[in-house]
C-alpha positions in Angstrom: 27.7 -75.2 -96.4 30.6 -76.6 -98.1 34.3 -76.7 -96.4 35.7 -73.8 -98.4 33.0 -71.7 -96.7 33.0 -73.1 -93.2 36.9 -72.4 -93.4 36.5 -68.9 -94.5 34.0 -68.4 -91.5 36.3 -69.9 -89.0 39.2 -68.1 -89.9 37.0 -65.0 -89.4 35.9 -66.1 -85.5 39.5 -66.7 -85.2 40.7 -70.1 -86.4 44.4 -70.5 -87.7 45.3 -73.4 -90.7 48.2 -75.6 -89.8 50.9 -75.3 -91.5 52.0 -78.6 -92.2 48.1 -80.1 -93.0 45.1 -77.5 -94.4 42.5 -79.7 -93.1 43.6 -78.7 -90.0 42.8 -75.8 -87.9 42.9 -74.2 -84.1 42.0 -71.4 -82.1 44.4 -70.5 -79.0 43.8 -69.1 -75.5 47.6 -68.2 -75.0 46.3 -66.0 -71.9 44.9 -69.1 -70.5 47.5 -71.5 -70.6 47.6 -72.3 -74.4 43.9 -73.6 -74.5 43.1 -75.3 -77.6 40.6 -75.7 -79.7 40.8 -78.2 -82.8 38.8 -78.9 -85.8 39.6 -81.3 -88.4 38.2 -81.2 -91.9 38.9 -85.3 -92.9 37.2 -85.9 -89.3 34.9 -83.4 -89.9 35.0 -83.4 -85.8 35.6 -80.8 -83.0 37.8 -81.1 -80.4 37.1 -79.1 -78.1 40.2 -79.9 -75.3 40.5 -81.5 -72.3 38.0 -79.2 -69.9 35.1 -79.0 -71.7 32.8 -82.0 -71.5 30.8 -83.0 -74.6 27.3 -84.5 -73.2 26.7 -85.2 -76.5 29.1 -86.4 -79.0 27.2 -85.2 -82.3 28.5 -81.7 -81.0 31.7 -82.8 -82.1 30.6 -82.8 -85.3 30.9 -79.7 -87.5 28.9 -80.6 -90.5 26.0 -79.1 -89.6 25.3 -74.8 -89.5 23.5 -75.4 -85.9 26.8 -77.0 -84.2 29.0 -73.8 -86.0 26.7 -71.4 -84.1 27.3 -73.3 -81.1 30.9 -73.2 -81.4 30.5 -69.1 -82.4 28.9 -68.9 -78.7 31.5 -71.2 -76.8 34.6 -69.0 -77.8 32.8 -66.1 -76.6 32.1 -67.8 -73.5 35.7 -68.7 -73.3 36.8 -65.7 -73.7 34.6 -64.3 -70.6 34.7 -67.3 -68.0 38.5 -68.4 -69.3 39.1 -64.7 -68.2 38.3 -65.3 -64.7 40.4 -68.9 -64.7 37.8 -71.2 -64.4 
């Protein structure tokens, strides 16, 4: 998957392009205190903000269609256990 396409699937989960840098984009939780989530297309890397913990750091990493998917299924867990302020 090239970067054209992951950026037109993350913009359909959600994801917003700065507007100062295109490589950059983010999803917000504005009902849950502005939380963030990042990813960077000269990084290639995920940031997932400060209360998630990455046991792994290769999950940071969006190069591969498996970590996507993962990322797919954290923002709807976000969206239910953010909901309940966890």
């Amino acid at each position: 998957m090239n970067n054209n396409e992951i950026k037109s699937l993350i913009e359909k989960i959600g994801f917003i392009v700065d507007s100062l840098n295109a490589d950059l984009y983010s999803k917000r939780y504005k009902k849950h205190g502005n939380y963030k989530l990042n990813l960077n297309f000269v990084t290639n890397k995920i940031d997932y903000g400060s209360k998630i913990t990455l046991g792994d750091k290769t999950t940071s990493n969006f190069y591969m269609m498996k970590i996507l998917l993962c990322l797919n299924v954290l923002i709807g867990f976000l969206k239910k256990v953010m909901s309940h302020n966890i």
